[in-house]
C-alpha positions in Angstrom: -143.5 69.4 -143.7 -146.5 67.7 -142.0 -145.6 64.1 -141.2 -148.6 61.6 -140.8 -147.5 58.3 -139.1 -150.2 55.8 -139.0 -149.6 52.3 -137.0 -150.7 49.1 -139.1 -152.0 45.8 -138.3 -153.6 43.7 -140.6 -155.9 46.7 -142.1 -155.2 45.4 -146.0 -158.6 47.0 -147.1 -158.3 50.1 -145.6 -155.1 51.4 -146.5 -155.4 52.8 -149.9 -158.8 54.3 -149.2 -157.2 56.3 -146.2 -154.2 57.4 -148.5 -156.5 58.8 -150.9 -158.6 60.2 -148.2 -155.1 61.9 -147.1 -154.1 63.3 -150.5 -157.4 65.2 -150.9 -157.1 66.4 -147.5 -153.6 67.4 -148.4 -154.0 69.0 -151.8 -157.0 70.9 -150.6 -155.6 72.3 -147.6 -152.2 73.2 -149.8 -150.0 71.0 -147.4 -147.0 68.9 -147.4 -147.2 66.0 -145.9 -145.1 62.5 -145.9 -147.2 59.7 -144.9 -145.3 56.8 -142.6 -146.8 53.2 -142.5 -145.7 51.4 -140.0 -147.1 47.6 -140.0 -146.4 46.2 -137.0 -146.6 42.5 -137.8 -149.3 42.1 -139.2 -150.2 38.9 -141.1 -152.4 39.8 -143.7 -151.7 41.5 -146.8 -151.1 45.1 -145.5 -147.2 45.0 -146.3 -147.9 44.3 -150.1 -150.3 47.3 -150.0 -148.0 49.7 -148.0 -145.1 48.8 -150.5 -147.3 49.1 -153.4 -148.1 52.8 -152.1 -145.4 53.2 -151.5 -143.6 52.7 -155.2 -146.3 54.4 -157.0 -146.5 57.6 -154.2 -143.2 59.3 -153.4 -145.2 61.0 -150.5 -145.6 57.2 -148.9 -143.1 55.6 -146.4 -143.6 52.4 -145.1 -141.4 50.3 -142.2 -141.9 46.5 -141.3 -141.7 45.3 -138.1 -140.5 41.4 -138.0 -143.2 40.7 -135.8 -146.3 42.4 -133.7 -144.3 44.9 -131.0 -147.3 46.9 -130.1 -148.4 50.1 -131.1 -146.2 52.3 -128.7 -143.1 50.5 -130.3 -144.7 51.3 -134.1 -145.7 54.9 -133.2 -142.2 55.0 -131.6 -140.4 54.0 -135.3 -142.6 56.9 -137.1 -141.7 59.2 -134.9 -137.5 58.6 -135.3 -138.8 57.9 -139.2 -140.3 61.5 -139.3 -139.0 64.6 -140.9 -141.8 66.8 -140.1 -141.9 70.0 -137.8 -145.2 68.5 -137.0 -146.7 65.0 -136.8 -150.2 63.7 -136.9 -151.0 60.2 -135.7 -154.2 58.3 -136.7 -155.2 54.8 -136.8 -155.6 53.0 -139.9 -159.0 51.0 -139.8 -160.7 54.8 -141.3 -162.6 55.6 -138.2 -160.5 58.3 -137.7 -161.5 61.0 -140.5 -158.4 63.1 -141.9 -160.3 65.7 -143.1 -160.1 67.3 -139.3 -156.2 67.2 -140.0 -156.7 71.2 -140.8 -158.8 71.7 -137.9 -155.6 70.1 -135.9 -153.0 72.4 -137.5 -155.5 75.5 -136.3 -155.4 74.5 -133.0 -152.1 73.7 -132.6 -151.1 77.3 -134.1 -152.4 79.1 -131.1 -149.9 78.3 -129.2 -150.3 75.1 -128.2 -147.7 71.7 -128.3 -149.9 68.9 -128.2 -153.8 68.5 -129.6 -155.5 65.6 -128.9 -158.7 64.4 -130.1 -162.1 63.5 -128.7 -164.6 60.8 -129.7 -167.3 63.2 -128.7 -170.2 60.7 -130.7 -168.5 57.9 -130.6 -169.5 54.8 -132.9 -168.1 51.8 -131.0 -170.2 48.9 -128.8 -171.5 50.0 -125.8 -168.8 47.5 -123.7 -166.1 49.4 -125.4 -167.3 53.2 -124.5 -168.6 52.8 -121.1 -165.1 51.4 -119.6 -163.2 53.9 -121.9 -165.6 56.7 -120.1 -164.5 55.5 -116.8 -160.9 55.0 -117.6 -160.2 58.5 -119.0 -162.2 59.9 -115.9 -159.3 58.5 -113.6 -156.7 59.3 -115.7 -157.9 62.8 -115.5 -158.2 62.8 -112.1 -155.0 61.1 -111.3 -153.1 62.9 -113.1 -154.7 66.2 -113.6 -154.5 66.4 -117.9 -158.2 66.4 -117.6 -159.0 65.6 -121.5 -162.5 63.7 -122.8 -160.4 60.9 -124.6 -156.8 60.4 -123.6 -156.9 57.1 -126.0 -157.7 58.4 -128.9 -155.7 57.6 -132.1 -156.1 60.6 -133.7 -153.8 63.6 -132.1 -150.8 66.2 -133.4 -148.0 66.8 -132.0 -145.0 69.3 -132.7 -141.7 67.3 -133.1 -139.7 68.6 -130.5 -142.5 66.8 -128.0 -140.4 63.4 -129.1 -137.1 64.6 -128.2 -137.5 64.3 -124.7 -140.5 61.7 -124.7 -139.5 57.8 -124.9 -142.3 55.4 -125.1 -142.2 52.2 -123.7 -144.4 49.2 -123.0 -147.9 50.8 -123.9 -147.6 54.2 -123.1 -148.2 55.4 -125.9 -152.1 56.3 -124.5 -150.5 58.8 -122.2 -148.5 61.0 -124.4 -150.2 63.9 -123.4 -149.7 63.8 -119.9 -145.8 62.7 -120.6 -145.6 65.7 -122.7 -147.4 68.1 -119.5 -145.3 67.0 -117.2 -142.1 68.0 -119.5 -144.1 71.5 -119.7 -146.1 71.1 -122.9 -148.7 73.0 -123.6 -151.9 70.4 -124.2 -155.4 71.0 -125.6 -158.1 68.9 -127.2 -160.3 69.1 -130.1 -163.9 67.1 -131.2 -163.7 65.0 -134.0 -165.2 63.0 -136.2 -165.5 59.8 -135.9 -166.9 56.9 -138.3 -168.0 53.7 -138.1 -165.6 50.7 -139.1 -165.6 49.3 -142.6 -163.4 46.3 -142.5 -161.7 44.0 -140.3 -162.3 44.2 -136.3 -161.0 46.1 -133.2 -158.0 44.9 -132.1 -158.4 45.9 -128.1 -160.3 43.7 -125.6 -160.9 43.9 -122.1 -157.1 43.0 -121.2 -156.5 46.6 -122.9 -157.8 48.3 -119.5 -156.1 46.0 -117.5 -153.1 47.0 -118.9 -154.1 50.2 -119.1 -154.9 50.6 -115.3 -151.0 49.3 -114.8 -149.6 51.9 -117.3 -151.7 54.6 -115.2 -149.9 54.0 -112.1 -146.6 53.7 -113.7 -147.3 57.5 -115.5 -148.4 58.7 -112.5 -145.1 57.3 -110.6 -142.9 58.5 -113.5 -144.5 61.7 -113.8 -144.9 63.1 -110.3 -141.9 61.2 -108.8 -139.4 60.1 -111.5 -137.0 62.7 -110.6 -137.7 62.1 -106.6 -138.9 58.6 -106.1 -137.4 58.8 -102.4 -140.1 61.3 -101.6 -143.1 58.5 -102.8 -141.3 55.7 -101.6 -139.5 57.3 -98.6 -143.0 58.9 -97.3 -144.3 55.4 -97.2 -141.7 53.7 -95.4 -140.8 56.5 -93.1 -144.9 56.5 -92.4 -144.4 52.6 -91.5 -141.4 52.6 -89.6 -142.6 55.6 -87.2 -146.0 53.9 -86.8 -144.0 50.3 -85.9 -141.7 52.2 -83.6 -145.0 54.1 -81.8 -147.1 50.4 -81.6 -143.5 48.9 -79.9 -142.7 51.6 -77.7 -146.7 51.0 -76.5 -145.9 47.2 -76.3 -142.8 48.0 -74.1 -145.0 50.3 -71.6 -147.7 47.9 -71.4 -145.2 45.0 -70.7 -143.5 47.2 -67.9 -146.7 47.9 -66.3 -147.3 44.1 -66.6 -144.5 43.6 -64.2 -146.7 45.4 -61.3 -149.9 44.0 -62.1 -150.0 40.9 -65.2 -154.2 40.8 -64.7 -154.7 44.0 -67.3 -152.3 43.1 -69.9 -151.8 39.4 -71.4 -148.6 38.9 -72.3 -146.3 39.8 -75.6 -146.3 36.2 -77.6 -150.1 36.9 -77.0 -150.9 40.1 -78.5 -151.3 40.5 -82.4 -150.4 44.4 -82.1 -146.6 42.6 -81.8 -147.0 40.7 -85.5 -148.1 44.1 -87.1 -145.4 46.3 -85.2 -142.5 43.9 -86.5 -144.4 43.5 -90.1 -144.3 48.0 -89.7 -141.0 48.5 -89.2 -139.8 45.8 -91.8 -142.0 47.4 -94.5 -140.9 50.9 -93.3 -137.0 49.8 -93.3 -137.4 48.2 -97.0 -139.3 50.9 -98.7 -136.8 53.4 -97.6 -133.9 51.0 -98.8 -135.5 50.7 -102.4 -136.3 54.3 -102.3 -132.4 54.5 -101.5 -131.6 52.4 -104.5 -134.4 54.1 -106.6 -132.8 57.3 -106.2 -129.4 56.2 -107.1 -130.1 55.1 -110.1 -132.1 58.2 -111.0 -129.1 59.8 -110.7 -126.9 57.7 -112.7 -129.4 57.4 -115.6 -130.3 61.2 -115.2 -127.4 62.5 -117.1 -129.2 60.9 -120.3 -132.1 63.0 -120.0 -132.5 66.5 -118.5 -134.6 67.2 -115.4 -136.1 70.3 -117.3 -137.2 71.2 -120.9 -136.0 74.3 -123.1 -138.6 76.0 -125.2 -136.4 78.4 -126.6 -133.0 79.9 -126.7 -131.2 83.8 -127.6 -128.9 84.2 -130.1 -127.1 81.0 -130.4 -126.9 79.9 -126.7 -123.4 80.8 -126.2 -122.3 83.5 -123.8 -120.4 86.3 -125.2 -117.3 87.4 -122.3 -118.1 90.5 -120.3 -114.8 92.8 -121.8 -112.8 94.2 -119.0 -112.4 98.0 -118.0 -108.7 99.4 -118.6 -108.2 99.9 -115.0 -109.4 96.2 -113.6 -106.6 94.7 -116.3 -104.1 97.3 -114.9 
């Protein structure tokens, strides 16, 4: 079972063409596949079409959100929604082409967990690919998944990836580093990609504002969820150290003061006082909330495991080593 979750938002014209476009790709490929809807909000007719689909295709499954959540939350329902071993997102506005849904399914079985795909000629305006270019560049870098297009729409995914991923705010984007740093494996694929028929894109610039923010909060949760004493701890124990060095030169000075007040002006005078202080506030209340941080990683940690299973012997239990005759006498 192949399960195909597509987010919706007002894309009334296009979804019927891409569910026919997905039953050819199906039936030609021999595959089964349930297809998921998920309209998140949207004010236009889609609901009425996804419904329709919906009572005319057994194959079609469609959930409504009361209002617009935001793709991460819709992606989010078709993933709990999903009965596949394996599931394919894609958006619906048909610039993603399904017929590279078999080329996905090749890739992922050589071994890998997660496929993503990349926009290699992309048809979008010129103010939408340049900052996408630059965007995926540092999220490469800063987090070392170094893939073309980390926001692509169209990627697949084998459904144990979403039992130990949990998407939030807009993080959806980053799957593929979340699902690295749990120990997926994670690859990418070119695909096709097509102009827009209908309707308009639903990102503007506030996207890579948002996007920026959801960066540093991956790389944070990342490579210091399970520690975030070390991150914030390093910083204020950097701080405090550098305040207590700048004081301990302030004291010196203002001893030698004492003997001879023409070389050194005094404390209430010198700015290097301000910025010691300021240090070893800063140092003192990053280690406190690194303090706090760390409690409550491990209160919340018993929720989710610190390490990921890939596969188990037998069925996971521990048969008793039998005793010799001698040790029970």
């Amino acid at each position: 079972m192949i399960s195909i979750v597509i987010p919706v938002f007002n894309e009334q014209e296009s979804l019927a063409l891409l569910h026919g476009e997905l039953v050819r790709t199906a039936q030609a490929a021999s595959l089964q596949v349930e297809i998921l809807f998920i309209d998140d909000g949207s004010t236009d007719g889609s609901w009425d079409v996804i419904r329709g689909l919906a009572e005319q295709h057994p194959d079609v499954h469609g959930i409504r959100f009361r209002r617009n959540f935001g793709k991460a939350a819709a992606l989010s329902a078709g993933f709990a929604a999903a009965r596949g071993d394996v599931i394919i997102t894609l958006d619906a506005d048909l610039q993603d082409d399904p017929a590279e849904i078999p080329r996905f399914l090749a890739k992922l079985n050589e071994g890998y967990d997660v496929v993503s795909g990349w926009k290699e000629n992309r048809l979008d305006p010129w103010h939408k690919v340049w900052p996408s270019w630059i965007f995926n560049a540092m999220v490469s870098w800063l987090t070392g998944v170094y893939l073309h297009d980390h926001n692509c729409g169209m990627k697949c995914y084998r459904a144990e990836v979403f039992r130990e991923i949990r998407l939030y705010g807009e993080l959806h984007r980053f799957i593929p580093v979340l699902a690295e740093a749990r120990g997926f494996k994670v690859t990418e694929i070119t695909i096709n990609h097509r102009e827009r028929q209908f309707g308009y894109s639903k990102y503007g610039v506030r996207r890579f504002v948002k996007g920026f923010l959801d960066l540093l909060t991956v790389k944070f949760l990342t490579g210091f969820g399970q520690r975030p004493q070390h991150l914030l701890g390093s910083i204020g124990l950097f701080s405090f150290l550098g305040g207590n060095l700048a004081m301990l030169y302030l004291a010196i000075t203002w001893l030698l003061r004492l003997y001879d007040d023409k070389w050194f002006p005094p404390l209430h005078e010198r700015p290097l006082l301000t910025y010691a202080v300021a240090a070893l506030l800063l140092g003192a209340q990053m280690m406190s909330i690194g303090f706090l941080a760390e409690l409550m990683t491990a209160y919340l940690s018993k929720d989710q495991e610190s390490y990921s299973v890939k596969e188990r012997t037998g069925d996971g239990t521990q048969a008793a080593i039998p005793r010799s005759p001698e040790a029970s006498g």
